[in-house]
Backbone as a ProteinNet text record, in pm:
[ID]
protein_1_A
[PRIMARY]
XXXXXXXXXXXXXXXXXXXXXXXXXXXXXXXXXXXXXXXXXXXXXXXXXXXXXXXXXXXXXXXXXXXXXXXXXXXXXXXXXXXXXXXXXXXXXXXXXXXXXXXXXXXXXXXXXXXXXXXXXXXXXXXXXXXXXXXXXXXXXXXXXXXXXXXXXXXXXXXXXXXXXXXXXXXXXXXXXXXXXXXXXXXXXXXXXXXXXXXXX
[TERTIARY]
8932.7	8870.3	8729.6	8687	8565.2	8485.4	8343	8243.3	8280.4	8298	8272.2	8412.2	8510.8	8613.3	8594	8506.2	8503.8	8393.6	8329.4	8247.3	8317.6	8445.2	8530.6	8618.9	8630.6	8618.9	8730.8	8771.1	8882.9	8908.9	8921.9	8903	8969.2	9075.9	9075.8	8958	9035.7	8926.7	8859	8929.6	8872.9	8766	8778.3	8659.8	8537.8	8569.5	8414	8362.6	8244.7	8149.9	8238.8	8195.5	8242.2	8154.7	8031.2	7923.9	7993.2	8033.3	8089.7	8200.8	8284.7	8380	8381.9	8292.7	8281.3	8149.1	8132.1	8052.6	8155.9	8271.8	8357	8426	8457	8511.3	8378.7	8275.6	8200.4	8169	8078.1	8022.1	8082.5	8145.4	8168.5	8282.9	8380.4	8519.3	8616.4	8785.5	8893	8907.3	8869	8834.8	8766.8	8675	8558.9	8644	8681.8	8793.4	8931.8	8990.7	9129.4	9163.7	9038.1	9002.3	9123.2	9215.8	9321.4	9470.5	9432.7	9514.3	9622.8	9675.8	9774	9884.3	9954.7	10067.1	10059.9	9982.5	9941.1	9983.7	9958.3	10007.4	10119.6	10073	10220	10294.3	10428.5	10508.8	10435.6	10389.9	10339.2	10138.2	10098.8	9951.3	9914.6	9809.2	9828.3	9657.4	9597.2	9453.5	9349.5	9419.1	9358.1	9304	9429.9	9432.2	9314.7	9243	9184.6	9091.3	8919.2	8808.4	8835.2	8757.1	8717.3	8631.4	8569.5	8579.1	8654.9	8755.7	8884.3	8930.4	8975.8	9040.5	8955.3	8820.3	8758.5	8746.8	8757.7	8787	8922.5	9022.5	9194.4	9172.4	9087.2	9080.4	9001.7	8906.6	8836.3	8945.5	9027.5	9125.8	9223.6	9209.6	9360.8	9333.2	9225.8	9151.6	9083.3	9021.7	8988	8847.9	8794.4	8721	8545.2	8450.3	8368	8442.5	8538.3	8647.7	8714.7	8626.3	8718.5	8808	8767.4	8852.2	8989	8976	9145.9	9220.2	9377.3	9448.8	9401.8	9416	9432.5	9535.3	9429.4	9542.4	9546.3	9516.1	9579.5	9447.2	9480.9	9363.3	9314.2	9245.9	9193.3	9095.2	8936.8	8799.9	8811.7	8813.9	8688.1	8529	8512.9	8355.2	8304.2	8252.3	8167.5	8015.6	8011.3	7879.7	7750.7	7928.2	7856.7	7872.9	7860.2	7846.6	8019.6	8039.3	8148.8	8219.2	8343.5	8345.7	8529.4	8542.4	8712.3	8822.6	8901.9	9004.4	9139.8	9237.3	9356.6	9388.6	9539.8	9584.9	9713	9777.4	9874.8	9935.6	10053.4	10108.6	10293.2	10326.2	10465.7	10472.8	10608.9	10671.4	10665	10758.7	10731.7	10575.4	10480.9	10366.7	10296.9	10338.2	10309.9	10402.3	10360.4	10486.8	10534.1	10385.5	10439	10519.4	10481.8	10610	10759.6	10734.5	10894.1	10982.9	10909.7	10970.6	11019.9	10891.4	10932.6	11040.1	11088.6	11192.2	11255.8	11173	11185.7	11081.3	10988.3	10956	10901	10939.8	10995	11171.9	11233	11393.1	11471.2	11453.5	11539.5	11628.5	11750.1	11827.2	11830.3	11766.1	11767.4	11836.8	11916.2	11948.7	11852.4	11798	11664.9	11700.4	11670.2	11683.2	11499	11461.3	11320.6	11261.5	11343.4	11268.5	11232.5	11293.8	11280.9	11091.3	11041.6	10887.7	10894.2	10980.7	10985.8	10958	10963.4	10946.1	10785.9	10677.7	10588.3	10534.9	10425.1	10411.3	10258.8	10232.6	10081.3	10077.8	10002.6	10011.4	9839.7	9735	9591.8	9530.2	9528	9441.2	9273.3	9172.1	9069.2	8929.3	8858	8756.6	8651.8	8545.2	8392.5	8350.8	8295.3	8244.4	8101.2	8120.7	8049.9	8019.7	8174.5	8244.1	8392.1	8411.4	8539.1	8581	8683.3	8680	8641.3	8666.9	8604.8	8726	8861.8	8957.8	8994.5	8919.2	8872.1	9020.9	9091.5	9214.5	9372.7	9337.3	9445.5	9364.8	9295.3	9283.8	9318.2	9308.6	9359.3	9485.1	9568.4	9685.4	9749.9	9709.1	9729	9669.1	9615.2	9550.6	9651.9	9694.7	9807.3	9908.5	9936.6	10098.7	10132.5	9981.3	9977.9	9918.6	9895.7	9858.5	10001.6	10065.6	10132.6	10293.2	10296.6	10390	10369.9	10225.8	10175.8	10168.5	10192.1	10251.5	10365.3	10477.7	10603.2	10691.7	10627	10700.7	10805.6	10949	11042.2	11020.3	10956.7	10948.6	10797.8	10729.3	10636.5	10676.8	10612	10645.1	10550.1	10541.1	10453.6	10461.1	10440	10461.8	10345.5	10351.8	10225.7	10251.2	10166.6	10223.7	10242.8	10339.3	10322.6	10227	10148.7	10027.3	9877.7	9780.2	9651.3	9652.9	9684.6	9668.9	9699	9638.5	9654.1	9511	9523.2	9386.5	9345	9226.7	9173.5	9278.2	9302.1	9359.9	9449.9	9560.4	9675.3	9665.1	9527.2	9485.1	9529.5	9482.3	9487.5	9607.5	9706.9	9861.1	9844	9748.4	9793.2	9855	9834.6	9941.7	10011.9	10136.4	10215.4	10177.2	10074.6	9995.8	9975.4	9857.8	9823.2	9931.3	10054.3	10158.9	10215.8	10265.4	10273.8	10224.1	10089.5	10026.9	9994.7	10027.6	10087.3	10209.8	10279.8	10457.5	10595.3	10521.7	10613.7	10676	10828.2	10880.9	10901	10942.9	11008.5	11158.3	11200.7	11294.5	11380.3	11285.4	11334.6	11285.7	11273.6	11213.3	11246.8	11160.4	11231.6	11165.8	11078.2	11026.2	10977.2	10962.5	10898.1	10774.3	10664.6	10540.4	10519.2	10594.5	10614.3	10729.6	10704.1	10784.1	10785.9	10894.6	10896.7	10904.7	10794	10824.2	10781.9	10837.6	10876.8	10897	10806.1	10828.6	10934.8	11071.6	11144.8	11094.6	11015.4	10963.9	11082.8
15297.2	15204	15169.6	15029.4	15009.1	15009.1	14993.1	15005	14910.8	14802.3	14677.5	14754.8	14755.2	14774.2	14895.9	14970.7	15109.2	15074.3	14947	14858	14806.9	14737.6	14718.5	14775.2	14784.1	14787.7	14728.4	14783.1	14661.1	14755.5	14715.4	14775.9	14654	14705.5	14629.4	14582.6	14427.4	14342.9	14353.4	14458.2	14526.3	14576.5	14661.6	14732.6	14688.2	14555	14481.8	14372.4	14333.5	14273.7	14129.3	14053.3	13903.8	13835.6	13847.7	13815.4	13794.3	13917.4	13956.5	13868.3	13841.3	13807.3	13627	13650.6	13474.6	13438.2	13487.9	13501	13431.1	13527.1	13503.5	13395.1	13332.7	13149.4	13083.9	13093.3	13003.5	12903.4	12774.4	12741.3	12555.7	12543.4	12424.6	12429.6	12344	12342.1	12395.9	12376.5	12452.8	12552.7	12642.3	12779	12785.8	12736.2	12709	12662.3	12542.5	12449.3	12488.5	12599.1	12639	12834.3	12826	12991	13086	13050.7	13145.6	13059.6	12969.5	12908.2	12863.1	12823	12674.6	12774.3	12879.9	12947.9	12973.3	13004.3	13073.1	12914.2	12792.5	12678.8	12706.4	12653	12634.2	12510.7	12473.9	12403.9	12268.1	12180.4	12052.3	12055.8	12135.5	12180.7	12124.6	12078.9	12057.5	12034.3	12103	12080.7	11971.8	11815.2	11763	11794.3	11811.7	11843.9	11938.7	12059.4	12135.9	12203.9	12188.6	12187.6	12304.5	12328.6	12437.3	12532.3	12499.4	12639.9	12738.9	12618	12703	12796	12704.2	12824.8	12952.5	12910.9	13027.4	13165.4	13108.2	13193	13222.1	13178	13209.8	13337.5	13292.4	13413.7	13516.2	13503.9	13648.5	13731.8	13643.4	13770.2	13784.7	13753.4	13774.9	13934.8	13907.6	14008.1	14132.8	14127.5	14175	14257.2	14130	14223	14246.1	14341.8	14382.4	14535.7	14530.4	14668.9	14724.5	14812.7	14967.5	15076.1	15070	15118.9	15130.8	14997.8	14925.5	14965.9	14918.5	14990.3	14807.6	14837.6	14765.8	14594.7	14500.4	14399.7	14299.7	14150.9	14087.7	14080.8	14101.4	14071.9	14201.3	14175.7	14275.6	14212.8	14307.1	14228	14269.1	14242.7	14292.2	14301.3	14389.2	14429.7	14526.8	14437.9	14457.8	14515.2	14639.9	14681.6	14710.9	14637.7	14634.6	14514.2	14398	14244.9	14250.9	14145.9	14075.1	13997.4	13991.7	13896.4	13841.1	13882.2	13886.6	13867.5	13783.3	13787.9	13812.5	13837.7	13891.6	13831.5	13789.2	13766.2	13882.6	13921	14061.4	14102.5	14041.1	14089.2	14079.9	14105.6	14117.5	13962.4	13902.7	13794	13689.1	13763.2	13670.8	13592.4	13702.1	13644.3	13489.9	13494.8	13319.6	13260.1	13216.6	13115.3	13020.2	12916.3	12845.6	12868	12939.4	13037.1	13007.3	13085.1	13118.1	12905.2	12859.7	12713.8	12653.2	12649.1	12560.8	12573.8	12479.2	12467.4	12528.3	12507.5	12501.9	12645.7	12642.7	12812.1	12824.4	12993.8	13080.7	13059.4	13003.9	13039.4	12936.9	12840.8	12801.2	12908.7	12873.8	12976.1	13132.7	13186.8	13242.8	13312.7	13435.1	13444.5	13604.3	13517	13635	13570	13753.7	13723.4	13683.2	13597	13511.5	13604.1	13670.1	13770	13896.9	13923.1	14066.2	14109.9	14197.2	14231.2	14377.3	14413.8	14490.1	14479.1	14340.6	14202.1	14184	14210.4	14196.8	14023.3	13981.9	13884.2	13835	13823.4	13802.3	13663.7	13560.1	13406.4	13391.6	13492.3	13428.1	13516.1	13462.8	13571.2	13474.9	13494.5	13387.5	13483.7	13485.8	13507.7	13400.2	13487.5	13405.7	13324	13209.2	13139.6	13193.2	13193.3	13283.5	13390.6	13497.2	13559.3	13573.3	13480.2	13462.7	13556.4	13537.9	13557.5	13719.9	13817.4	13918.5	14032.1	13999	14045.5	14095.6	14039.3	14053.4	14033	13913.1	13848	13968.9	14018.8	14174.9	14279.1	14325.8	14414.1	14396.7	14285.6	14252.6	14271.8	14194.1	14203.9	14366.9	14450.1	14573.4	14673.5	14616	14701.5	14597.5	14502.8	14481.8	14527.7	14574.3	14606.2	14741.1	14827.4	14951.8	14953.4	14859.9	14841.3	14808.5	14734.3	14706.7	14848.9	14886.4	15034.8	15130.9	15126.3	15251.2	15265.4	15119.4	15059.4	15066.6	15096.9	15064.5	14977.1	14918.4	14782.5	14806.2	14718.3	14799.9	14714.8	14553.8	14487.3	14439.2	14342.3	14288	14168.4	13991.6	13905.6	13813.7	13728	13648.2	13523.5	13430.5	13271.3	13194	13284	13188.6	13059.2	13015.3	12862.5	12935.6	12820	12858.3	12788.4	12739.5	12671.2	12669.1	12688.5	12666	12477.3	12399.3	12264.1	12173.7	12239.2	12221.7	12178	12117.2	12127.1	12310.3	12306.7	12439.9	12512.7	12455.4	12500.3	12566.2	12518.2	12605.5	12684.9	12724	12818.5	12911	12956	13052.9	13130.6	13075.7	13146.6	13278.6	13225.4	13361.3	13327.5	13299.5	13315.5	13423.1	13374	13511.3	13556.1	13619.4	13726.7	13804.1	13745.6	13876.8	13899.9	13897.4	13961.8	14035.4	13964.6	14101.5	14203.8	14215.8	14305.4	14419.6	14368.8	14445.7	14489.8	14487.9	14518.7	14469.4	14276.8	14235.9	14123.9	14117.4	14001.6	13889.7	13828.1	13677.3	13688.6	13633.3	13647.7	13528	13395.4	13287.2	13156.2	13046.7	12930.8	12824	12811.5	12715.9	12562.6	12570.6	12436.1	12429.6	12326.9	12340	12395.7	12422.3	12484.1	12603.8	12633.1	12750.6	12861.4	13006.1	13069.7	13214.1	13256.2	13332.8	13477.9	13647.3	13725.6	13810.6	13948	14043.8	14162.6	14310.2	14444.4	14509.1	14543.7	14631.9	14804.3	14871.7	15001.6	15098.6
4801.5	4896.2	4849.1	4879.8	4805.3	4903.5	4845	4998.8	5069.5	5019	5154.4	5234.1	5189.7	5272.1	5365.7	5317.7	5420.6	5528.2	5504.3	5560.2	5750.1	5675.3	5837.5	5865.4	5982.1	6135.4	6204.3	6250.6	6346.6	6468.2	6608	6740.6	6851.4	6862.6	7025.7	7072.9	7145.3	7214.6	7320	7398.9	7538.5	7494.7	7389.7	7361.4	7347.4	7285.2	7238.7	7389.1	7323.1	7454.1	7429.8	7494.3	7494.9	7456	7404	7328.3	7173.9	7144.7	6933	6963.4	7055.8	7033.1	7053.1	7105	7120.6	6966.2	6911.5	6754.4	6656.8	6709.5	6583.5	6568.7	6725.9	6740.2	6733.8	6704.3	6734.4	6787.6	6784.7	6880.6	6847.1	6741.3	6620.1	6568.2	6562.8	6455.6	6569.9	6529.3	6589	6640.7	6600.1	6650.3	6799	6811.5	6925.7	7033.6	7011.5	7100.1	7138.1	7012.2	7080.3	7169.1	7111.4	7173.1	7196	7102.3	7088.2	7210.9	7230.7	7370.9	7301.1	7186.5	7135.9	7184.8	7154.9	7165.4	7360.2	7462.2	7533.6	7689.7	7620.1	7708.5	7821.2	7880.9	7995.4	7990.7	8039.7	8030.3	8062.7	8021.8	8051.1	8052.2	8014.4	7983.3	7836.9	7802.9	7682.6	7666.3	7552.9	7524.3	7589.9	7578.7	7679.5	7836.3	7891.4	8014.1	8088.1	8011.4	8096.8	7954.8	8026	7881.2	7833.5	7715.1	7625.7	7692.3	7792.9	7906.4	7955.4	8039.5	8087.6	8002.9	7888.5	7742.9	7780.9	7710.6	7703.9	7815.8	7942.8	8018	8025.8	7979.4	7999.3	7881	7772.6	7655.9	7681.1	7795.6	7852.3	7926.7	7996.7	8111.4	7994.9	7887.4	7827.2	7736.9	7689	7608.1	7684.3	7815.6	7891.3	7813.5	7749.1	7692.5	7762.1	7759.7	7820.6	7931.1	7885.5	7971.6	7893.6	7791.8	7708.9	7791.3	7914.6	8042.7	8053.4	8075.3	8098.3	7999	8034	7892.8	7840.2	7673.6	7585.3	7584.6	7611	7606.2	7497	7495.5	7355.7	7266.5	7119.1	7057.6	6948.1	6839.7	6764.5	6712.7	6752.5	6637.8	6579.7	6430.7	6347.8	6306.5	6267.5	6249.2	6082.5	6063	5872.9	5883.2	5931.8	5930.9	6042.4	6155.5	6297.5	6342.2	6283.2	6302.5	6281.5	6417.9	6453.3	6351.5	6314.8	6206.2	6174.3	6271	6234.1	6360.4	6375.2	6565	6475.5	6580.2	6530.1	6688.5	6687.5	6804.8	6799.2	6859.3	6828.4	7000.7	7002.5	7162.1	7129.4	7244.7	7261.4	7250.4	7174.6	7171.7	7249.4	7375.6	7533.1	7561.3	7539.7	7576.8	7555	7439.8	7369.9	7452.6	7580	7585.2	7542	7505.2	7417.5	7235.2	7213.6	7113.3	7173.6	7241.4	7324.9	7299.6	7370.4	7454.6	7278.5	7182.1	7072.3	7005.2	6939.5	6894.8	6748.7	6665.1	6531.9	6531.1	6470.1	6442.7	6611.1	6601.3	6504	6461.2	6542.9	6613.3	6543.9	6433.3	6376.9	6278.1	6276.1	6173.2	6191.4	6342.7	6377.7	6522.2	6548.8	6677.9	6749	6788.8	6926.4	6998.1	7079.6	7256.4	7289.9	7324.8	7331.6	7384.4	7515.2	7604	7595.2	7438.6	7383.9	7385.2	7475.1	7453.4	7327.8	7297.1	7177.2	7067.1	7047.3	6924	6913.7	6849	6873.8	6797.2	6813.2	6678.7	6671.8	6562.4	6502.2	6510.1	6571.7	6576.3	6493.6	6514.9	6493.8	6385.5	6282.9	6233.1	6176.6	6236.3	6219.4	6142.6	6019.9	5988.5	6023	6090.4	6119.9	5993.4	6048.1	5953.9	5859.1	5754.4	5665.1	5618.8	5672.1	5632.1	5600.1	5549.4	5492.3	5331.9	5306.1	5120.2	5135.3	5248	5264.1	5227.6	5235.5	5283.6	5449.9	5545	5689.5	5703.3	5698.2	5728.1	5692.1	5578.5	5521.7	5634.5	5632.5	5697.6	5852.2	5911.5	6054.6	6068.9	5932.6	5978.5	5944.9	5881.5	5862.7	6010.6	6023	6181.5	6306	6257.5	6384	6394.3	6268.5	6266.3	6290.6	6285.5	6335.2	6470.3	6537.4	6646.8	6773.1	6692.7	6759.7	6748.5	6606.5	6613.9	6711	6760.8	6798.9	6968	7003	7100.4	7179.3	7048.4	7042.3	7060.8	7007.3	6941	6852.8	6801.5	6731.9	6606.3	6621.2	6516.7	6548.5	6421.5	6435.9	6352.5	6417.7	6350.1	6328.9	6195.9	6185.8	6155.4	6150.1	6101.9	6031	5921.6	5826.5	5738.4	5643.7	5618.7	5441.3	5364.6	5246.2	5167.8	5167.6	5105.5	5187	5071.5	5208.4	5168	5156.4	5105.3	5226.3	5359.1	5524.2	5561.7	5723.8	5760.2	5809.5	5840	5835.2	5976.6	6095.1	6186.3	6169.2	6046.2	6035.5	5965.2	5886.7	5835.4	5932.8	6004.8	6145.8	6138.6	6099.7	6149.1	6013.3	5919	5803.6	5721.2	5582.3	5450.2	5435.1	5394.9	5308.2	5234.1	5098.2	5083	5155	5258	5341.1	5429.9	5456.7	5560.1	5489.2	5307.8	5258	5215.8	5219.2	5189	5260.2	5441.5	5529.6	5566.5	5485.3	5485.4	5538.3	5608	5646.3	5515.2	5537.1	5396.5	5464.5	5429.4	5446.4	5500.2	5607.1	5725.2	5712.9	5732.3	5710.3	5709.8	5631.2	5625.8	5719.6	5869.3	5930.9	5898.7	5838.9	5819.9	5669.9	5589.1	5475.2	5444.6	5509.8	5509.3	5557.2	5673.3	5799.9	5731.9	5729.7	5737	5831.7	5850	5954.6	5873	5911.5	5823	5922.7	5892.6	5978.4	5939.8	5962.7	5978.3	6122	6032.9	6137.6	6146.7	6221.8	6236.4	6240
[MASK]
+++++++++++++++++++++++++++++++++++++++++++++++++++++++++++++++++++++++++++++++++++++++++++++++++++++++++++++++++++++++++++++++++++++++++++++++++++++++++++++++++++++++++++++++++++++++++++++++++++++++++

């Protein structure tokens, strides 16, 4: 392990203040504006509809964070030295509803029960702006997948793109590198860019 890496950090979102965690979406760009919400929509809700406030508060009760108390709910920071620098989104399946409803990923060429909460799945993995290029993004997804085992979860799933040659937003979902570098493979290609990959525990 090298220094920087013994450097971060990664901790449930309860744990941290809502200060670090609102650092790491910042204040500018996609991140800021989707505050973890695109998967999280309800049936006829849609970004227009309700500001970048609301989000932001739909992503405080979701995270519950400023309450190390509580048990543990969606979300993982990271932290490089103390400073905030890293989100992980990481819950049972069901939870995304908008996950669940779409059509094509995850569930093309595929047969799941939608409602399985055993099924866990990684939708966000986001490094702070000007800490990127850190390996922040591998280490999240390696602290989700033990986050979510330890849970008991029976699988963990992810849907990253196969090219970064995207706008920055779909950056977010995670390349296949870093999923394999956390031990999930390739499951199945439902779209040309999108693929679906997955640790069975």
């Amino acid at each position: 392990m090298t220094e920087a890496d013994a450097a971060l950090s990664v901790v449930p979102a309860n744990t941290v203040g809502w200060e670090d965690l609102q650092l790491v979406f910042g204040t500018r760009g996609p991140a800021s504006g989707c505050q973890c919400q695109r998967y999280k929509l309800a049936p006829k809700e849609s970004f227009g509809s309700f500001p970048s406030e609301e989000r932001a508060f739909r992503l405080r009760q979701q995270t519950d964070a400023d309450h190390p108390d509580s048990p543990d709910t969606s979300g993982l920071v990271a932290y490089d030295d103390g400073v905030p620098v890293g989100w992980c989104a990481v819950e049972p399946r069901p939870a995304y509803v908008g996950l669940v409803r779409v059509i094509k990923v995850p569930w093309e060429g595929r047969h799941e029960d939608k409602a399985d909460d055993s099924v866990w799945a990684i939708t966000c993995l986001l490094g702070r702006a000007g800490h990127r290029k850190r390996g922040i993004s591998r280490r999240l997804a390696a602290a989700a997948v033990d986050h979510a085992r330890t849970r008991g979860a029976r699988a963990v799933e992810a849907y990253p793109i196969t090219t970064t040659a995207v706008i920055s937003e779909e950056l977010h979902v995670g390349t296949v590198p870093t999923f394999e570098a956390a031990g999930l493979s390739i499951v199945s290609r439902p779209s040309k860019r999108r693929v679906v990959m997955r640790l069975d525990f």
